[in-house]
PDB file of N, CA, C and O in Angstrom, chain B, residues numbered from 101:
ATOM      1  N   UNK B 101     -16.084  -4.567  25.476  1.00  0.00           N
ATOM      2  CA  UNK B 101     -15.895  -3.831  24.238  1.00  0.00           C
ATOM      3  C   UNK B 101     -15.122  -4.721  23.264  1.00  0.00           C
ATOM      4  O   UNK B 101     -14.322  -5.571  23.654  1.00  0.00           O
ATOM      5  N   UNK B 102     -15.506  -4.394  21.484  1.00  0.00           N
ATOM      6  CA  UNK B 102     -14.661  -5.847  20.928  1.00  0.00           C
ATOM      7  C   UNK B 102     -14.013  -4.394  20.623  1.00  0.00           C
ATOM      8  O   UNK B 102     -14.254  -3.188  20.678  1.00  0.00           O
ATOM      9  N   UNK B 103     -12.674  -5.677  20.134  1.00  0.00           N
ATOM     10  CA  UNK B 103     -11.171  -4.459  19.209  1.00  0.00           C
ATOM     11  C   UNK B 103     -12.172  -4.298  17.901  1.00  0.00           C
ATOM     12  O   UNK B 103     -13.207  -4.963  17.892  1.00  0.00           O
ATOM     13  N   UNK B 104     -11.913  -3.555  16.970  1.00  0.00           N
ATOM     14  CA  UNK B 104     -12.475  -3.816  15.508  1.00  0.00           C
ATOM     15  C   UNK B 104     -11.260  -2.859  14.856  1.00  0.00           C
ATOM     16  O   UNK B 104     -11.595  -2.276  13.824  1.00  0.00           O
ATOM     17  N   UNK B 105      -9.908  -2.627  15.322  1.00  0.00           N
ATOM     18  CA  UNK B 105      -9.161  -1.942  14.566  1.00  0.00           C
ATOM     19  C   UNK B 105      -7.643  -2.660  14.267  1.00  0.00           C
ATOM     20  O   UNK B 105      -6.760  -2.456  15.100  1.00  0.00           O
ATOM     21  N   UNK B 106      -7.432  -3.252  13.426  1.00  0.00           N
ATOM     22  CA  UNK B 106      -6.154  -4.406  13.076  1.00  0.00           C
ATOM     23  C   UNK B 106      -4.820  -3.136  13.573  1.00  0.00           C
ATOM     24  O   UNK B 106      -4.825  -1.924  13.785  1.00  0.00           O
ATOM     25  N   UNK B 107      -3.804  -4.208  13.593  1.00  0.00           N
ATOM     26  CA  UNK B 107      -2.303  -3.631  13.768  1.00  0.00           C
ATOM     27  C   UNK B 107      -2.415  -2.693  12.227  1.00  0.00           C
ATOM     28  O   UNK B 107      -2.588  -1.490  12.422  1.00  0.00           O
ATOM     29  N   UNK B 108      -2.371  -2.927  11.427  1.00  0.00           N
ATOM     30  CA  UNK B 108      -2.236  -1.977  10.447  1.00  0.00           C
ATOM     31  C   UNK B 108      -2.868  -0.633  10.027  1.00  0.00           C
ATOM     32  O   UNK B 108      -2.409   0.339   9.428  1.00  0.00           O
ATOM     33  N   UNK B 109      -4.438  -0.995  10.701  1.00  0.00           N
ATOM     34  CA  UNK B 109      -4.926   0.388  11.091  1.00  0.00           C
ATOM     35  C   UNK B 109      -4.693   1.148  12.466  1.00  0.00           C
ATOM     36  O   UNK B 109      -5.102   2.304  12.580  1.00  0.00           O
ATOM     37  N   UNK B 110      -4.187   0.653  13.274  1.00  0.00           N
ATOM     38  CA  UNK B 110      -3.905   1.304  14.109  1.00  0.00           C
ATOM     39  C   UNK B 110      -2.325   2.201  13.775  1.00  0.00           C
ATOM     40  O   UNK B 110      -2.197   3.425  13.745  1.00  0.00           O
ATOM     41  N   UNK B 111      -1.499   1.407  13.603  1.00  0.00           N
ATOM     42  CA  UNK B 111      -0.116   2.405  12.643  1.00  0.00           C
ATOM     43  C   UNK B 111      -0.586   3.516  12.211  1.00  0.00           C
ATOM     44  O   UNK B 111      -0.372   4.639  12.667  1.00  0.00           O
ATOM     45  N   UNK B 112      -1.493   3.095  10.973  1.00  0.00           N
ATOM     46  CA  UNK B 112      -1.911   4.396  10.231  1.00  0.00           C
ATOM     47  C   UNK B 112      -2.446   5.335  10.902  1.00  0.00           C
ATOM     48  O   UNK B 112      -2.291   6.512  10.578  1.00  0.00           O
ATOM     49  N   UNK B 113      -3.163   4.959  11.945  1.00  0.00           N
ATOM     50  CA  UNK B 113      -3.996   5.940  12.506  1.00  0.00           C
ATOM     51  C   UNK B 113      -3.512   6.732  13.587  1.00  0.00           C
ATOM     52  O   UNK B 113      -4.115   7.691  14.069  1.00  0.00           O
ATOM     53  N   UNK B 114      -2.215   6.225  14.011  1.00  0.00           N
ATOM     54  CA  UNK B 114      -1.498   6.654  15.117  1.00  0.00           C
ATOM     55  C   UNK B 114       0.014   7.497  14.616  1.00  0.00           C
ATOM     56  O   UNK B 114       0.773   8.064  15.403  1.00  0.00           O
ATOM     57  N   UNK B 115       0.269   7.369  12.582  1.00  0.00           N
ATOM     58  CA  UNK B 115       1.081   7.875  12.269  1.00  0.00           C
ATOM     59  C   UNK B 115       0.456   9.563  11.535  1.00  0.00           C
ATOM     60  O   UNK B 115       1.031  10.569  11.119  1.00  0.00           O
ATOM     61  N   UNK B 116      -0.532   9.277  11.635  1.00  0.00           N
ATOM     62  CA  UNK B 116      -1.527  10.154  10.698  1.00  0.00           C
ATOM     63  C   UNK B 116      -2.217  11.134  11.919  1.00  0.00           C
ATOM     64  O   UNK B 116      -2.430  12.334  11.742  1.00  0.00           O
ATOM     65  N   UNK B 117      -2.526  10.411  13.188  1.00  0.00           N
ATOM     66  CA  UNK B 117      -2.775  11.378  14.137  1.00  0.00           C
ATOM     67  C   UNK B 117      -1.961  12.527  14.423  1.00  0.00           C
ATOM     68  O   UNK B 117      -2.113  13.747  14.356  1.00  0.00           O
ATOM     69  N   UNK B 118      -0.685  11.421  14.899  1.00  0.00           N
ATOM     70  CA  UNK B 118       0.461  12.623  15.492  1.00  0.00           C
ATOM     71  C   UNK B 118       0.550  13.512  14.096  1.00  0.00           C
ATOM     72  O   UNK B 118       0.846  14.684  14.329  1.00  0.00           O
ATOM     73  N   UNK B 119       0.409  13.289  13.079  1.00  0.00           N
ATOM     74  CA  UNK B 119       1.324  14.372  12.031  1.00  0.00           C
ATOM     75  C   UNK B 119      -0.323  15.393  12.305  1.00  0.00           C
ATOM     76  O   UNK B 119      -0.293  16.538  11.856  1.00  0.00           O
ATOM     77  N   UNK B 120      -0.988  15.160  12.662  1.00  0.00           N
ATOM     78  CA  UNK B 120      -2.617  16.362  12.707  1.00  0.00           C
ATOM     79  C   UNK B 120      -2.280  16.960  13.574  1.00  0.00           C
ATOM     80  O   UNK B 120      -2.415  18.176  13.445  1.00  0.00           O
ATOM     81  N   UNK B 121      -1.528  16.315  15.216  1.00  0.00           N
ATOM     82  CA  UNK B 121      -1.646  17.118  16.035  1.00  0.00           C
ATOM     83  C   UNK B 121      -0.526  17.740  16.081  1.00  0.00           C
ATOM     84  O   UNK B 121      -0.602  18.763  16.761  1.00  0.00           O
ATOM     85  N   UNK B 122       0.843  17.470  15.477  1.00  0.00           N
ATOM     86  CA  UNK B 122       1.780  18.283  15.725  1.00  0.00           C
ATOM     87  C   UNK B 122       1.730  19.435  14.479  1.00  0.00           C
ATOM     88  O   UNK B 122       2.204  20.484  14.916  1.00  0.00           O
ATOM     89  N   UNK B 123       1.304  19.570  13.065  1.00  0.00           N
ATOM     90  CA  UNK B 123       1.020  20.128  12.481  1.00  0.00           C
ATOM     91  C   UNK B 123       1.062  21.360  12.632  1.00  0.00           C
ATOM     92  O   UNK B 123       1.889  22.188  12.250  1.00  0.00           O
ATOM     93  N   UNK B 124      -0.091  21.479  13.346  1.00  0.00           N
ATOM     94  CA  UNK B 124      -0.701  22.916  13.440  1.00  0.00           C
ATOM     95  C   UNK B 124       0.318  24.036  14.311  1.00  0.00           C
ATOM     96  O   UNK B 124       0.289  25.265  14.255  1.00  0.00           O
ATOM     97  N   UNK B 125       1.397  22.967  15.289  1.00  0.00           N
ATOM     98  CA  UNK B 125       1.904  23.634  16.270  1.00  0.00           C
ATOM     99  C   UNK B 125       3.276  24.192  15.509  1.00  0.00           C
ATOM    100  O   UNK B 125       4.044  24.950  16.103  1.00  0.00           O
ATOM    101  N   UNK B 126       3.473  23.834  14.395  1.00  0.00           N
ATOM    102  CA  UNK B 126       4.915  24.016  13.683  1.00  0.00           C
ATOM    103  C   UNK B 126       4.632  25.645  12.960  1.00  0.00           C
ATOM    104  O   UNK B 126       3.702  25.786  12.166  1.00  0.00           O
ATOM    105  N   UNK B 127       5.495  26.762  13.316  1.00  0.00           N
ATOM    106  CA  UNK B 127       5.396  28.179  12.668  1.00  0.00           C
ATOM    107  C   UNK B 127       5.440  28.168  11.359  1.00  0.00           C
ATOM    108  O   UNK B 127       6.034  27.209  10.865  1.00  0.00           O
ATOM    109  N   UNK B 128       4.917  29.071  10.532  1.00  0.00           N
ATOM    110  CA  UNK B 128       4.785  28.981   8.905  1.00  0.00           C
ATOM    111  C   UNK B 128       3.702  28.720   8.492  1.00  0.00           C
ATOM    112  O   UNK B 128       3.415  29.286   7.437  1.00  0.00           O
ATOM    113  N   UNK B 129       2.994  28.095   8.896  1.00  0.00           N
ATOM    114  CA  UNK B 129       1.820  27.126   7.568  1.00  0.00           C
ATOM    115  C   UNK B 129       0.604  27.853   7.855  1.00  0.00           C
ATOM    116  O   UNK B 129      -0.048  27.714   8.890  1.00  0.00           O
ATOM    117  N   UNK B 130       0.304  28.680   6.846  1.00  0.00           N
ATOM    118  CA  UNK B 130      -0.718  29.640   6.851  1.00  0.00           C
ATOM    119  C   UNK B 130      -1.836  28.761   7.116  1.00  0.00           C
ATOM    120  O   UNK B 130      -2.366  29.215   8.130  1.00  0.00           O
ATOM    121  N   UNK B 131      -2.352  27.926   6.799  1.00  0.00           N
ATOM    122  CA  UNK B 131      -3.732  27.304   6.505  1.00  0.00           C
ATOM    123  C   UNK B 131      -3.570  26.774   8.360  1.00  0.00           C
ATOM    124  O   UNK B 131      -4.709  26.351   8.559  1.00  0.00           O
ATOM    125  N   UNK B 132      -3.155  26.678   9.085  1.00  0.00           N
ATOM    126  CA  UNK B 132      -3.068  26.535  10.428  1.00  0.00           C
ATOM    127  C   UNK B 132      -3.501  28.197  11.379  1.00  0.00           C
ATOM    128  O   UNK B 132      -3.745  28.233  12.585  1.00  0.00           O
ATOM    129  N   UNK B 133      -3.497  28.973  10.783  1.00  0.00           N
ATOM    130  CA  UNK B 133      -3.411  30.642  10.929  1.00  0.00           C
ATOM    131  C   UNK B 133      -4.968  30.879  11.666  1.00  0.00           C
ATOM    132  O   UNK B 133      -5.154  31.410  12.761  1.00  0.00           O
ATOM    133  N   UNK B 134      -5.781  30.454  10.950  1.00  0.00           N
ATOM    134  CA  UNK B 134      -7.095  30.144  10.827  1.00  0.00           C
ATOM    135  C   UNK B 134      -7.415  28.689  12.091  1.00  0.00           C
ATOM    136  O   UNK B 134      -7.159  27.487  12.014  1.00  0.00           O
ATOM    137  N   UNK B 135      -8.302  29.820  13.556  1.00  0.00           N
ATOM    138  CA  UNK B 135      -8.841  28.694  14.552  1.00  0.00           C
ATOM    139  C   UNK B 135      -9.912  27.932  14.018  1.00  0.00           C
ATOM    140  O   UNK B 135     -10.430  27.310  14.946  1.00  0.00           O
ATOM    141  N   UNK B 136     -10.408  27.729  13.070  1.00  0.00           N
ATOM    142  CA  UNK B 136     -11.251  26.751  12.517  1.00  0.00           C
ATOM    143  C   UNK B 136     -10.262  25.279  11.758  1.00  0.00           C
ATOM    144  O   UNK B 136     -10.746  24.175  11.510  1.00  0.00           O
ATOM    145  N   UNK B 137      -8.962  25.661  11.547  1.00  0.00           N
ATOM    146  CA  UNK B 137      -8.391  24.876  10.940  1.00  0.00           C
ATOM    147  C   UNK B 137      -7.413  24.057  12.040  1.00  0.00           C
ATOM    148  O   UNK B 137      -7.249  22.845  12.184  1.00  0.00           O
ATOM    149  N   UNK B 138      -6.788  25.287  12.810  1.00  0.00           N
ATOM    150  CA  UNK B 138      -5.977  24.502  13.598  1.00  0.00           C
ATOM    151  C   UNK B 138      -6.424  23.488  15.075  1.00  0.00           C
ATOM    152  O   UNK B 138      -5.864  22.537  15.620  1.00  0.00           O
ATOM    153  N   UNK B 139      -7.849  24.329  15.390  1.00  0.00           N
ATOM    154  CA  UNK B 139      -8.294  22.991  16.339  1.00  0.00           C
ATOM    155  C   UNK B 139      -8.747  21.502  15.428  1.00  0.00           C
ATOM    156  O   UNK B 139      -8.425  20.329  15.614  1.00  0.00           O
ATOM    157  N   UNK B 140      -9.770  22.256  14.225  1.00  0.00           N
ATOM    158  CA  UNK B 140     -10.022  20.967  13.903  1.00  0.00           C
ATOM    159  C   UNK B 140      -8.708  19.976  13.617  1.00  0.00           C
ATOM    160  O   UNK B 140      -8.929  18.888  14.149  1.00  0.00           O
ATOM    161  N   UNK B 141      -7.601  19.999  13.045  1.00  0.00           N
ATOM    162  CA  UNK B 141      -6.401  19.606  13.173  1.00  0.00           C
ATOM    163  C   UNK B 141      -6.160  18.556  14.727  1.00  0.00           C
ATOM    164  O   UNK B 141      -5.865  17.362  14.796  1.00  0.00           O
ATOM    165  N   UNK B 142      -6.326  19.185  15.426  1.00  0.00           N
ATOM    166  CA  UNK B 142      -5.913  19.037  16.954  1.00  0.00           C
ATOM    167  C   UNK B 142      -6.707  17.523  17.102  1.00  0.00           C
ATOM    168  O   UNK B 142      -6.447  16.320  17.071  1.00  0.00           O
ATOM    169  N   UNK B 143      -7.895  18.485  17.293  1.00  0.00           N
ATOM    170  CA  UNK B 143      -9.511  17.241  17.353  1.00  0.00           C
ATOM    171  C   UNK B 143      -9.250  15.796  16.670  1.00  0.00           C
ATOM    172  O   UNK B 143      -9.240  14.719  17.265  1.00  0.00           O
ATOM    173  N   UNK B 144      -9.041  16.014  15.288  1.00  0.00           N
ATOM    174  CA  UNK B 144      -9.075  14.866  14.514  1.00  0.00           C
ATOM    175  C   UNK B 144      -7.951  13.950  14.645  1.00  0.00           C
ATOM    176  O   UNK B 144      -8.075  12.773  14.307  1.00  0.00           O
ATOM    177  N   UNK B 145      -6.516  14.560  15.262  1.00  0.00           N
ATOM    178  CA  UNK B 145      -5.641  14.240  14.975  1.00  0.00           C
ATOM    179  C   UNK B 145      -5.597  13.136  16.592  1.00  0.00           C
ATOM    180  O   UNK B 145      -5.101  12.029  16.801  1.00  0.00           O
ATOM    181  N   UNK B 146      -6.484  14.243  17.607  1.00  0.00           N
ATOM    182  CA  UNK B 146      -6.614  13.231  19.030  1.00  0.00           C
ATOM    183  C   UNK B 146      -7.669  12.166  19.002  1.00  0.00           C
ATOM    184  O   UNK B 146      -7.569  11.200  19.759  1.00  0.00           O
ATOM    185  N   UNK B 147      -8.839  12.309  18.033  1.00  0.00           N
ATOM    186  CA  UNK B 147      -9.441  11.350  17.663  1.00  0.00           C
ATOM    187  C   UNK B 147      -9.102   9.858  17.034  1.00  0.00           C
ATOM    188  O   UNK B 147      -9.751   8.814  17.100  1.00  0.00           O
ATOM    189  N   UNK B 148      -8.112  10.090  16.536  1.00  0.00           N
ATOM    190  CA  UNK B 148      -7.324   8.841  15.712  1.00  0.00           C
ATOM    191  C   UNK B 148      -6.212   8.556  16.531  1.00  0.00           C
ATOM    192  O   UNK B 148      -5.460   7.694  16.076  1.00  0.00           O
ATOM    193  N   UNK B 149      -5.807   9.217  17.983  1.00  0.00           N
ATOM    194  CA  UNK B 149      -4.549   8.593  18.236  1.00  0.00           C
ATOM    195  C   UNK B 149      -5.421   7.977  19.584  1.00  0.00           C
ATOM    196  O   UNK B 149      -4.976   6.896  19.972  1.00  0.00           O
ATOM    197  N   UNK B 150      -6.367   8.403  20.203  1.00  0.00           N
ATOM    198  CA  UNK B 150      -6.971   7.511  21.370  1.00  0.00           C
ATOM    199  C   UNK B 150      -7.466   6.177  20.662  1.00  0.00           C
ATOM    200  O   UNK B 150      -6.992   5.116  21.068  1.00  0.00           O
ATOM    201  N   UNK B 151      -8.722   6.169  19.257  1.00  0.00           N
ATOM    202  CA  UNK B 151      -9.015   5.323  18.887  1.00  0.00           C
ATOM    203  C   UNK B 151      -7.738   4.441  18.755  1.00  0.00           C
ATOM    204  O   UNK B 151      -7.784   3.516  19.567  1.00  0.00           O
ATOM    205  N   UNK B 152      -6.728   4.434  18.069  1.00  0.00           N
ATOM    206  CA  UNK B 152      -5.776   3.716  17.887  1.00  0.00           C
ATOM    207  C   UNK B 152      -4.890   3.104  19.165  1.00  0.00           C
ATOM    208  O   UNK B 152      -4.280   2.045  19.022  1.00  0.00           O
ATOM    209  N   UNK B 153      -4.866   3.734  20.237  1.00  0.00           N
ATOM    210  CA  UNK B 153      -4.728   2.985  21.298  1.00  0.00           C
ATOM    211  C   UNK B 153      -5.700   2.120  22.016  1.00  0.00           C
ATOM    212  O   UNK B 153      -5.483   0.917  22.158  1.00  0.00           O
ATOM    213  N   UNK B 154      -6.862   2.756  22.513  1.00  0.00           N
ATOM    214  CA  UNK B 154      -8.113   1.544  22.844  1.00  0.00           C
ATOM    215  C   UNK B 154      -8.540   0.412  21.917  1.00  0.00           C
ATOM    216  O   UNK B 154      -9.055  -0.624  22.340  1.00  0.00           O
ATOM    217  N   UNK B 155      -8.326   0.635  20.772  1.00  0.00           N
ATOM    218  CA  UNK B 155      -8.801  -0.127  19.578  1.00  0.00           C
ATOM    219  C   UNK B 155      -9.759  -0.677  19.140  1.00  0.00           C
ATOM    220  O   UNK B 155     -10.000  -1.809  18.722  1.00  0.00           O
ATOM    221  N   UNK B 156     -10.638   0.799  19.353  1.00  0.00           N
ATOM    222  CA  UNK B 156     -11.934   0.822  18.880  1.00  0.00           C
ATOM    223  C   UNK B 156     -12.674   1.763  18.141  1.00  0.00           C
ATOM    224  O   UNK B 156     -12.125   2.847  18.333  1.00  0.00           O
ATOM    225  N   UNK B 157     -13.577   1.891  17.444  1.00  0.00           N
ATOM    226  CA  UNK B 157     -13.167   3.079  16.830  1.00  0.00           C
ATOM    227  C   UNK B 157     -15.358   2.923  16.668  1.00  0.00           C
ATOM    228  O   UNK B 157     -16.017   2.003  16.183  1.00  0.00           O
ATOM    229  N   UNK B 158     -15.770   4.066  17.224  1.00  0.00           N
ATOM    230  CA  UNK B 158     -17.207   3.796  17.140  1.00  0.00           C
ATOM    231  C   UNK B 158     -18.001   3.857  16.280  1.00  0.00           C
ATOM    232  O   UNK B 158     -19.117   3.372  16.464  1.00  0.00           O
ATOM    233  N   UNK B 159     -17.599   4.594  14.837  1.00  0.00           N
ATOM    234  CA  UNK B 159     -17.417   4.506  13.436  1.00  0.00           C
ATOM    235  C   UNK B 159     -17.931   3.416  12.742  1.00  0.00           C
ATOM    236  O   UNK B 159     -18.908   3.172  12.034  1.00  0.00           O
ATOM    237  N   UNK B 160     -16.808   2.759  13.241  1.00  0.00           N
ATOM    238  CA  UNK B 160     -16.745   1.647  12.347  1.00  0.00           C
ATOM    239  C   UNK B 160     -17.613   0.841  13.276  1.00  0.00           C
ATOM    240  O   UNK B 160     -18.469   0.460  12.478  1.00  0.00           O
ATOM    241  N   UNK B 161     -17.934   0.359  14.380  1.00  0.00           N
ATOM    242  CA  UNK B 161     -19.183  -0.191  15.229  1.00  0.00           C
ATOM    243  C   UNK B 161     -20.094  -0.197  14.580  1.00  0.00           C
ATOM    244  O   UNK B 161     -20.644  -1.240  14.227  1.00  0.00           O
ATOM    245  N   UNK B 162     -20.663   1.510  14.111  1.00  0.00           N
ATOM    246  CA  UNK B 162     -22.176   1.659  13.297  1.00  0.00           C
ATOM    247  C   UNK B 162     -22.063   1.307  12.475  1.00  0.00           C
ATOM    248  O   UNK B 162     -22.879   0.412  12.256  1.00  0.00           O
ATOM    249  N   UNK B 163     -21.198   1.554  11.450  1.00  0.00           N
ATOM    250  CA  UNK B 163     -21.110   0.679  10.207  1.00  0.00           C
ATOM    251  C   UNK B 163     -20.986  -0.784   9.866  1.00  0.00           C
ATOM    252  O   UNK B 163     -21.177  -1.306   8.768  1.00  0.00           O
ATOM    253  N   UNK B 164     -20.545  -1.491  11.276  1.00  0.00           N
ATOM    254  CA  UNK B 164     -20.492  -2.800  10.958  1.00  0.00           C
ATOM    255  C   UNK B 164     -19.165  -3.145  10.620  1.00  0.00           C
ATOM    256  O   UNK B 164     -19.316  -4.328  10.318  1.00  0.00           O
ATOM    257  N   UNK B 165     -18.109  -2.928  10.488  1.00  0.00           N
ATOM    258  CA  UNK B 165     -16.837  -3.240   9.937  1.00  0.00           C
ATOM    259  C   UNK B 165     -16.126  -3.803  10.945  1.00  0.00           C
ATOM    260  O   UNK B 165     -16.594  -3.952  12.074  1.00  0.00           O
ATOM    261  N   UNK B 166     -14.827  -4.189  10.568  1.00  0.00           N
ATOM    262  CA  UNK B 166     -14.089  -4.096  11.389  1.00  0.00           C
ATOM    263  C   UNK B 166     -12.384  -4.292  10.789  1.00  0.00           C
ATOM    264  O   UNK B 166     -12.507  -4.838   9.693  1.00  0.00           O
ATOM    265  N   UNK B 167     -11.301  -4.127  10.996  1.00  0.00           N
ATOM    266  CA  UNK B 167      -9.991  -4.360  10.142  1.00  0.00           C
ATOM    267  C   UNK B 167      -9.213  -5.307  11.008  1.00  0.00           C
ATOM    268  O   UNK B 167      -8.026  -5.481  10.732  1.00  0.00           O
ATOM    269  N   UNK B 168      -9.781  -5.974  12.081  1.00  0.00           N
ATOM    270  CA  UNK B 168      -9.299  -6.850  13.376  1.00  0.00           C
ATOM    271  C   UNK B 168      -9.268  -8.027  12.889  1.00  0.00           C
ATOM    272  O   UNK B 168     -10.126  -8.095  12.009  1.00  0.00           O
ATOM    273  N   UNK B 169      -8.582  -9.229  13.040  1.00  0.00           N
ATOM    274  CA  UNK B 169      -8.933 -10.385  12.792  1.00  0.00           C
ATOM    275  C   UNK B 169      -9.274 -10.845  13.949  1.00  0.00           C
ATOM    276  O   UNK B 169     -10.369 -11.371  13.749  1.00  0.00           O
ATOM    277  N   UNK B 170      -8.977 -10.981  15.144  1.00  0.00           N
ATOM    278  CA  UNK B 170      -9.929 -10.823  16.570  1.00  0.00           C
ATOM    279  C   UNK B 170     -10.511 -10.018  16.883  1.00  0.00           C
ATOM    280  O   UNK B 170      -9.970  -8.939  17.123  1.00  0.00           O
ATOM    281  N   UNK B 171     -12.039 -10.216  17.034  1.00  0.00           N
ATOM    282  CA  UNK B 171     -12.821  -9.354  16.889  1.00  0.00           C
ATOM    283  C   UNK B 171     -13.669  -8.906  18.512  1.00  0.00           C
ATOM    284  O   UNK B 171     -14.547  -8.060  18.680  1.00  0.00           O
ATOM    285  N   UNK B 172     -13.106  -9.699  19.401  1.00  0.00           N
ATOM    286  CA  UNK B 172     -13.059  -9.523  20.965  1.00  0.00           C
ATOM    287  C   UNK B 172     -11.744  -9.769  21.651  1.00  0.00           C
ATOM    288  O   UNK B 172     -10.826 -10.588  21.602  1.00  0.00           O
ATOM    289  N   UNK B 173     -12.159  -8.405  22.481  1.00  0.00           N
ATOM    290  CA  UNK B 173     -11.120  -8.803  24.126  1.00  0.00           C
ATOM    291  C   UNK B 173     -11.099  -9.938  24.518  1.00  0.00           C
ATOM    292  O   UNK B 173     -10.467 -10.228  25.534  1.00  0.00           O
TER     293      UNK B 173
END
């Protein structure tokens, strides 16, 4: 598998995850109230914190990209 996700996207994606997945779990925030909002929350937020640890992201594979400057294991 190649990396295709740089140190800087992985930060983001691992500072931006946790705030999705802890989000929803914090009392108050109406727009979390709603199970269409708070799994997707969950989902997206575990989607960006696995990608950001394996450092790969299958996304960006199809598209061709990559934010890595090594672009293999």
């Amino acid at each position: 598998m190649k990396f295709n996700i740089g140190t800087p996207d992985r930060i983001a994606r691992m500072i931006i995850g946790a705030v999705l997945v802890l989000l929803p779990l914090l009392p108050g925030i109406a727009l979390f109230a709603s199970p269409i909002w708070f799994w997707a929350s969950l989902i997206v937020g575990a989607v960006l914190i696995v990608t950001a640890l394996i450092r790969f992201c299958p996304l960006y594979a199809v598209l061709g990209l990559s934010t890595c400057k090594v672009a293999s294991r």
